[in-house]
C-alpha positions in Angstrom: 188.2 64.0 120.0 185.1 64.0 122.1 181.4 63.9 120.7 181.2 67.6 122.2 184.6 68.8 120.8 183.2 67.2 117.4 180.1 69.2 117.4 182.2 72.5 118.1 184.7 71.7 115.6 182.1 71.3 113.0 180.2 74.7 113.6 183.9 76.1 113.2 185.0 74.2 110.0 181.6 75.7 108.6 182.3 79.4 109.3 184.6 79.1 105.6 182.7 77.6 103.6 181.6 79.0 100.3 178.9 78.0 98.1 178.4 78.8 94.4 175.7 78.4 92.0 176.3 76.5 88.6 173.7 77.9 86.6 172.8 79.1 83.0 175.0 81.8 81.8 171.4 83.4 80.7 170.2 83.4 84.3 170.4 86.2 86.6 173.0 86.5 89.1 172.2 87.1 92.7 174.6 87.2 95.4 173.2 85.4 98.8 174.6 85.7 102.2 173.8 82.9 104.5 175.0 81.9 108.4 175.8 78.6 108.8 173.1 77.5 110.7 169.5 75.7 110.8 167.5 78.7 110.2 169.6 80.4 107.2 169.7 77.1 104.9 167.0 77.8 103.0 168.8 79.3 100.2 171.3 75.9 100.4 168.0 74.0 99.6 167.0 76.0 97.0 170.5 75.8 95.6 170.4 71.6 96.2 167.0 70.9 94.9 167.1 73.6 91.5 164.8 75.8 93.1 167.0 79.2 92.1 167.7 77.5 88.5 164.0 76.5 87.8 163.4 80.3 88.6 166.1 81.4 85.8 168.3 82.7 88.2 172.6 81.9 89.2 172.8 82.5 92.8 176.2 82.7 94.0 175.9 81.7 98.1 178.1 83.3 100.3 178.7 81.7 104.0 179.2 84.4 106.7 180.1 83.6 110.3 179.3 86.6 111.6 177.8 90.1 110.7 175.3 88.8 107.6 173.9 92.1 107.5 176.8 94.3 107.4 177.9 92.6 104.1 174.8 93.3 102.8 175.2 97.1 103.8 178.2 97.4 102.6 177.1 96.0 99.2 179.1 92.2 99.4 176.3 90.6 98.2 172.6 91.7 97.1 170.4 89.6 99.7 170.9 88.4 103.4 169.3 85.7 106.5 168.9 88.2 109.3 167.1 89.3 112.1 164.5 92.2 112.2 166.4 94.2 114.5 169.3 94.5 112.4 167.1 95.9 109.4 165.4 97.9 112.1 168.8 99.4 113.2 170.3 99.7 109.9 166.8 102.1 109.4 167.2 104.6 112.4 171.3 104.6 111.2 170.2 105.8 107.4 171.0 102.9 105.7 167.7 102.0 103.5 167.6 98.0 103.9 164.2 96.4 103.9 162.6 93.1 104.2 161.2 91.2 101.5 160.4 87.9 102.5 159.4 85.7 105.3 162.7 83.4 106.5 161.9 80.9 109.3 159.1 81.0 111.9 159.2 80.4 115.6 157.4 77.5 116.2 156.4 76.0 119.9 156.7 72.6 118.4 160.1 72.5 117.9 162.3 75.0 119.6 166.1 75.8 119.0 166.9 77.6 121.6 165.7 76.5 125.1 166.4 77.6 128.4 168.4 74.6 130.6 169.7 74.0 133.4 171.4 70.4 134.9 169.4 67.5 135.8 170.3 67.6 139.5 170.7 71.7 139.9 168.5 73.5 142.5 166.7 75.6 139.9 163.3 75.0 138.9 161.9 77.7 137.9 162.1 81.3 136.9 162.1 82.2 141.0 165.1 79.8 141.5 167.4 82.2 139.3 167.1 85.2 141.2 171.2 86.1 142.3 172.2 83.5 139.9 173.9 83.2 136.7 172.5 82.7 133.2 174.7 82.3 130.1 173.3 83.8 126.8 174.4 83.6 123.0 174.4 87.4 123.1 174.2 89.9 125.6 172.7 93.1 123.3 170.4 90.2 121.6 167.0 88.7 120.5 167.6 85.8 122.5 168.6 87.8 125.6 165.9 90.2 125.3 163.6 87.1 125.0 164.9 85.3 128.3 164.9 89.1 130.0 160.8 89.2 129.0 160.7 85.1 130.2 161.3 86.2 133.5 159.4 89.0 134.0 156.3 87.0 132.5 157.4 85.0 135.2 157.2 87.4 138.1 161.3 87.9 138.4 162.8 91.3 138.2 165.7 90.4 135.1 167.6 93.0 136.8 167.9 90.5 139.7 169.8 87.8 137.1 173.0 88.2 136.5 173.5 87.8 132.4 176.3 86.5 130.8 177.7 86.1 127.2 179.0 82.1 126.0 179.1 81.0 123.3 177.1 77.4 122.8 179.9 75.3 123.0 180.8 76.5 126.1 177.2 76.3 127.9 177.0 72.5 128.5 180.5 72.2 130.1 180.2 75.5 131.9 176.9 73.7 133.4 178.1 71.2 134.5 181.2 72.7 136.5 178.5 74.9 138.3 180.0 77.9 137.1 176.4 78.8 135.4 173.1 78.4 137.0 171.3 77.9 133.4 172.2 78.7 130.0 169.6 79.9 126.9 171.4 77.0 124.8 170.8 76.6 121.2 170.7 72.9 118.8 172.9 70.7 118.2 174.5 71.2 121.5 171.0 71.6 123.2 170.6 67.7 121.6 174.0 66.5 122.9 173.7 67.0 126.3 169.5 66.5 127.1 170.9 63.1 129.0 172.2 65.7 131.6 170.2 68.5 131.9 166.2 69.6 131.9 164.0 72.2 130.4 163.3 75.5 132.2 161.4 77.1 129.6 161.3 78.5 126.2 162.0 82.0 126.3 160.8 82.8 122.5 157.5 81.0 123.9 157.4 84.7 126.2 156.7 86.7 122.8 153.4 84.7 122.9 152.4 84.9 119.1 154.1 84.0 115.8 157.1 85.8 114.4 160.0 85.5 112.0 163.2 84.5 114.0 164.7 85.7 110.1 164.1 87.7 107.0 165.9 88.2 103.7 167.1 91.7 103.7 168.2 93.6 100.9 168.7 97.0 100.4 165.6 99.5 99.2 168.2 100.9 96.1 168.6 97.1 94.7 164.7 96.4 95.5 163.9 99.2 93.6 166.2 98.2 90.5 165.5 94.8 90.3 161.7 94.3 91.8 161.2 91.3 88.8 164.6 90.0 90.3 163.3 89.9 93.5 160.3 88.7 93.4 161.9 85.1 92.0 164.3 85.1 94.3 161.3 85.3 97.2 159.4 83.0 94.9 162.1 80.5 95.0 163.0 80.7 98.6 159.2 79.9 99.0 159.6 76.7 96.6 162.3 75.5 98.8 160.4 76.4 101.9 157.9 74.5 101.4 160.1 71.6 100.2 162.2 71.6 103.8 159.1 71.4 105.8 157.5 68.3 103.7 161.2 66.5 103.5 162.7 66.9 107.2 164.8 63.7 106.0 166.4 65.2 102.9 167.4 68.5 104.9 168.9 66.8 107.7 171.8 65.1 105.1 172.0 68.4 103.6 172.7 70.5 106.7 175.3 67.9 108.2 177.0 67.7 104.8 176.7 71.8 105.2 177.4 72.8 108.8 179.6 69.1 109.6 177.4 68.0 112.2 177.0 64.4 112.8 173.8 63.2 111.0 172.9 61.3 113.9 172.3 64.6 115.2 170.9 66.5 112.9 168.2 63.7 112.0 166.6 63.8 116.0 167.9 67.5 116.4 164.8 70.5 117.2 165.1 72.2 113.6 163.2 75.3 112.1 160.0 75.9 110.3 160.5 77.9 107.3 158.0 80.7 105.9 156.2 80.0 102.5 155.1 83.7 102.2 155.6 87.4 103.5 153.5 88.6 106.6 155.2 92.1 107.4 153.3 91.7 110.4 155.0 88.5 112.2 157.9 91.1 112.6 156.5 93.3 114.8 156.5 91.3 117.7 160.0 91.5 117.6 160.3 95.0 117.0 158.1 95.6 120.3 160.7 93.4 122.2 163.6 95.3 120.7 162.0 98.8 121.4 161.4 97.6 125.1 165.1 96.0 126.3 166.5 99.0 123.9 168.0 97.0 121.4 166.7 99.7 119.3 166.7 103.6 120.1 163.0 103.6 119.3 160.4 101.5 118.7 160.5 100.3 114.5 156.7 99.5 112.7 157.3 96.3 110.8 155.6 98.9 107.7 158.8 101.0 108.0 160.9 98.3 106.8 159.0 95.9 104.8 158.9 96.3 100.7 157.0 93.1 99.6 158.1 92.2 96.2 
């Protein structure tokens, strides 16, 4: 087994994992839904370090490889890592799920996902991709709405670009067949192949302010129930925030124990900044984005979905 087949069996061993809280019987329980990646670990931290136990709560976490916030709509746990567009969507579809608190923050110091291409390809620049072929995470996504607004910042026409959908794994080897031009290609596999291929841009750079790449999401019924709850769940998440940004060290033996990555890689790896308080505001960047490329029927104010606890 190759480097590159252990890094993609690792993000796979990770999609079963479970994670449960040991704390006082006392303590209120909360049920947490996480993704296993860099930006939804937060809630693993707080978990680690006693964070969630310090704040008198058991938190139960629950790993989900795909569809975070359709568990939490459907009620499989209380609190969720996802993106302002689902919480946007799950609004306009009458489901009443609002953000609470700030997850992690794009930051322009250290990007996740980055747009690539091969060390000795052609392409240079946005202008070099026009009637070529760029592999995305998602098609109906953040990230390809992101590299669709790159471009046009650019002065290419994203209709001119053909967009495809690959999974990470796939990008680097797909690169370096030539069967992709460039590829919107996300860490640790961004990490494992820079000795081969070169920076095009950033396409969350394109948004060209701060926003939250994630929020905890819960719906408006249990906010309402439980705002005390609530409020020390956000104040814990905070706690270990702050903690993961001061001890980059620490969280990189905590996510390779968590998501099976090679430490090597997850010590010299881009990682996230996480969010030490709520700015409803840092979403609506992202909610312009998905009004514009229609990842959203309308156009969702960040006041529409936040509740601040």
């Amino acid at each position: 087994m190759n480097r590159r087949t252990l890094l993609g069996a690792g993000a796979a061993a990770a999609l079963s994992t479970r994670v449960a809280a040991a704390g006082a019987q006392t303590a209120s329980t909360v049920r947490i839904g996480i993704a296993p990646n860099d930006s939804s670990l937060v809630p693993e931290y707080a978990l680690e370090q006693g964070f969630f136990r310090q704040a008198g709560l058991d938190v139960e976490l629950q790993t989900i490889s795909n569809g975070v916030a359709q568990v939490v709509l459907a009620g499989g746990v209380d609190v969720g890592v996802v993106d302002c567009v689902q919480v946007a969507n799950a609004l306009i579809h009458g489901f009443p799920t609002v953000a609470f608190a700030g997850g992690c923050v794009f930051s322009k110091q250290s990007p996740t996902l980055v747009l690539v291409t091969e060390k000795s390809s052609a392409i240079h620049g946005a202008r070099d991709l026009v009637g070529q072929t760029l592999a995305v995470p998602s098609a109906k996504s953040l990230s390809s709405s992101m590299t669709s607004e790159w471009l046009r910042i650019n002065g290419v026409d994203p209709a001119t670009v053909k967009v495809i959908e690959m999974s990470f794994p796939q990008m680097n080897a797909a690169l370096e067949r030539g069967t992709i031009a460039a590829a919107v290609q996300g860490e640790p596999f961004l990490s494992d192949a820079k000795a081969e291929q070169r920076q095009l841009g950033v396409p969350f750079e394109a948004m060209g302010k701060p926003f939250y790449v994630n929020v905890y999401a819960a719906s408006r019924d249990w906010i309402n129930a439980n705002p005390a709850l609530a409020h020390r769940v956000a104040a814990a998440l905070y706690d270990a925030g702050r903690w993961a940004n001061a001890h980059r060290p620490e969280t990189a033996v905590s996510e390779s124990r968590f998501t099976k990555i090679p430490l090597d890689v997850a010590q010299t790896m881009a990682r996230n900044v996480f969010a030490t308080s709520f700015d409803p505001q840092l979403m609506q960047p992202v909610l312009d984005i998905a009004g514009r490329y229609q990842l959203t029927t309308r156009t969702v104010r960040a006041q529409e979905i936040a509740q601040p606890v």
